[in-house]
C-alpha positions in Angstrom: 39.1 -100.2 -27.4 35.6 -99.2 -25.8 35.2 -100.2 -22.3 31.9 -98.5 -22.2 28.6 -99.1 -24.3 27.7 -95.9 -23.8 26.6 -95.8 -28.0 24.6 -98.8 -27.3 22.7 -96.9 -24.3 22.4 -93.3 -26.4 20.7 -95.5 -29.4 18.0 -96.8 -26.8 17.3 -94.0 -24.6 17.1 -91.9 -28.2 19.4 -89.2 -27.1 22.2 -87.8 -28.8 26.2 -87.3 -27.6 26.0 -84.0 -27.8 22.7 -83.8 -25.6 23.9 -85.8 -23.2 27.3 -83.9 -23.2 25.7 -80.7 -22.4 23.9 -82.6 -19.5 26.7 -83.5 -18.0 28.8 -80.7 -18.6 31.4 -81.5 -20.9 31.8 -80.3 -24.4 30.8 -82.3 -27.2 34.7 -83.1 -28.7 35.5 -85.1 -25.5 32.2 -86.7 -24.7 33.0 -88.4 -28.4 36.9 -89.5 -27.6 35.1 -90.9 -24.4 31.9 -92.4 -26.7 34.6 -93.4 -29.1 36.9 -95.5 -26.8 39.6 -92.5 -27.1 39.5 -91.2 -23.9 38.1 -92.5 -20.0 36.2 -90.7 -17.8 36.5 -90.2 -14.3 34.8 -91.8 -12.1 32.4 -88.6 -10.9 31.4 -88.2 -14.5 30.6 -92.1 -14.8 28.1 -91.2 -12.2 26.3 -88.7 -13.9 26.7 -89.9 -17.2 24.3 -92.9 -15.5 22.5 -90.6 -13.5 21.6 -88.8 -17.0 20.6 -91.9 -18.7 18.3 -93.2 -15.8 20.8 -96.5 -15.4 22.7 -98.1 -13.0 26.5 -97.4 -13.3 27.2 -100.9 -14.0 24.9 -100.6 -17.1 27.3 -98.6 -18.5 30.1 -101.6 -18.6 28.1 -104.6 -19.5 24.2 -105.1 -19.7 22.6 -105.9 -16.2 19.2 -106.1 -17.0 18.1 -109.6 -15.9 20.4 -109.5 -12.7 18.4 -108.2 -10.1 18.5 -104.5 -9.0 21.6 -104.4 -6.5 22.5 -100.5 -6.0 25.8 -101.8 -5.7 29.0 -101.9 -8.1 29.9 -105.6 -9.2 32.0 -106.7 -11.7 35.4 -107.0 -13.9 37.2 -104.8 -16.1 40.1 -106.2 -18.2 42.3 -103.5 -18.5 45.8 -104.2 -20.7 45.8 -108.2 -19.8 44.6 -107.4 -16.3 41.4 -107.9 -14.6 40.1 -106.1 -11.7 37.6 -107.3 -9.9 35.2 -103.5 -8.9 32.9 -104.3 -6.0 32.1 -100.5 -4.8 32.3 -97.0 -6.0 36.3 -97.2 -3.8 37.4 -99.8 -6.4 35.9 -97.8 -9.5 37.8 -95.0 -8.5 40.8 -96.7 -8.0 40.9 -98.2 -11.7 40.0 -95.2 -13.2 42.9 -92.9 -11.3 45.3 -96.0 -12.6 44.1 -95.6 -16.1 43.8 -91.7 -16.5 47.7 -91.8 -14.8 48.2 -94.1 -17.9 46.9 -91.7 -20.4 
């Protein structure tokens, strides 16, 4: 299952995977189990992964455009039948720690 849309954004900033996982430092094989829904990344490198394609983090979840320009982290993730509601970078990391113990 792929929490992210991070395809979607490559295809409209033009950039490839591999470009992108260079820029982020991370080889190529695991930037595509993380493109592909195989694998989650940390929060740190959901940070840059935005950083490096000019877009709020939240961008990276769901599309934001259209809903002002809040610097701040707010949404849900449903993650195995249960939702968490992510209002900062604290609750992010929370999630992600619970999911990567997981895997």
């Amino acid at each position: 299952m792929e929490l992210l849309r991070i395809k979607e954004l490559l295809k409209e900033k033009d950039i490839t995977g591999k470009d992108l996982a260079g820029k982020v430092g991370i080889h190529p094989v695991n930037f595509s189990k993380i493109i592909n829904g195989n694998s989650f990344p940390k929060p740190d490198l959901l940070k840059r992964i935005a950083e490096e394609l000019d877009v709020d983090i939240r961008e990276l979840f769901y599309p934001t455009k259209g809903f002002g320009e809040s610097p701040e982290i707010n949404g849900f993730v449903e993650y195995k039948k249960e939702t968490f509601k992510i209002n900062n970078y604290e609750d992010l990391t929370q999630l992600m720690e619970k999911v990567n113990k997981e895997c």
